[in-house]
C-alpha positions as CSV (number, residue, x, y, z in Angstrom):
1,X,82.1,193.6,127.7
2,X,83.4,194.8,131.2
3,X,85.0,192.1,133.6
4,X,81.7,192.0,135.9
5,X,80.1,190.7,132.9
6,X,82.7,188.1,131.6
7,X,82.9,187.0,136.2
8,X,79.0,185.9,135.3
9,X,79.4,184.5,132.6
10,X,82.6,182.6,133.7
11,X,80.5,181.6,137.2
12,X,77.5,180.3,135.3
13,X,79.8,177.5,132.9
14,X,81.5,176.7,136.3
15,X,77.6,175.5,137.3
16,X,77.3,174.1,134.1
17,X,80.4,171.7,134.8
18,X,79.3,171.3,138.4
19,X,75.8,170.0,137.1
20,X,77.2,167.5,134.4
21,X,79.9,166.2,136.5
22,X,77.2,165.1,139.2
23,X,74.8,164.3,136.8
24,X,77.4,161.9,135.0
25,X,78.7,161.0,138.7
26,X,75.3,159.8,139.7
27,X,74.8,158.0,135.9
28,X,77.3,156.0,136.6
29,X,76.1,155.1,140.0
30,X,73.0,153.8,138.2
31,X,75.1,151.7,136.1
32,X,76.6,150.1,139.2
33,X,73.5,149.6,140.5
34,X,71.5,148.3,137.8
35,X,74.8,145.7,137.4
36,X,74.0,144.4,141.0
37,X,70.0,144.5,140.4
38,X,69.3,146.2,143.1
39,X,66.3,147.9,142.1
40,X,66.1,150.2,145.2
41,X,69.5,152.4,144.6
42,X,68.1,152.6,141.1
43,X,65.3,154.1,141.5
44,X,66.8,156.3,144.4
45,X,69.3,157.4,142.4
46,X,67.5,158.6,139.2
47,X,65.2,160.6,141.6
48,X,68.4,162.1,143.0
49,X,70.0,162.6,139.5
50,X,67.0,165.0,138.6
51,X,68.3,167.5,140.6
52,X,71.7,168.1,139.1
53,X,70.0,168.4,135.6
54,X,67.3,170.6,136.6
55,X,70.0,173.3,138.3
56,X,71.8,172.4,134.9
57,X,69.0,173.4,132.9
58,X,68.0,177.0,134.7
59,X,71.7,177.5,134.9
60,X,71.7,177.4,130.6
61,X,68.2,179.2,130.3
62,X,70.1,182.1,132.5
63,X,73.2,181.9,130.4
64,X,71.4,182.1,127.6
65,X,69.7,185.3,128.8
66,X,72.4,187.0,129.8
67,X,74.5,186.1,126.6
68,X,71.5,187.4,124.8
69,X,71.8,191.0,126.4
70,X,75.0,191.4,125.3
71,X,76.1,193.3,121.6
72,X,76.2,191.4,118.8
73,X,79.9,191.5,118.8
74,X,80.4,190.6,122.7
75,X,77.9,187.3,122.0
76,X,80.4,186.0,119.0
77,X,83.4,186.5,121.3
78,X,81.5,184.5,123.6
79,X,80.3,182.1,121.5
80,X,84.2,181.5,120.0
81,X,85.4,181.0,123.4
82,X,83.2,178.8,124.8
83,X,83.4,176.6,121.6
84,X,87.6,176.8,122.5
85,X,88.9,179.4,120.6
């Protein structure tokens, strides 16, 4: 797997984590919201929270792709990282 590869790769799980953490950031807003009843911020908010898990789903479809054009080999080496190895 040459570096250029493994830079992608490495770039696309950084999106990943950028997408969950705003996705969880908003959730949590939500929460807050929903504590105070203030139906408005709710509603504003889940529209606003789609976002983060729509870039987070295209981001995993084009992970996924690109994981899937690499050897055999090179997709269990990235598998065992990304699971923490």
């Amino acid at each position: 797997m040459t570096a250029g590869v493994w830079m992608d790769l490495t770039v696309l799980e950084r999106k990943k984590y950028n997408s969950l953490s705003e996705a969880l950031d908003l959730t949590g807003q939500i929460g807050e919201a929903l504590d105070r009843s203030d139906q408005v911020s709710v509603r504003m908010l889940v529209a606003m929270r789609q976002d983060p898990i729509l870039h987070l789903e295209e981001v995993g479809r084009t992970g996924s792709a690109r994981r899937g054009s690499l050897s055999e080999e090179d997709q269990e080496r990235v598998a065992a990282l990304l699971a923490g190895a």
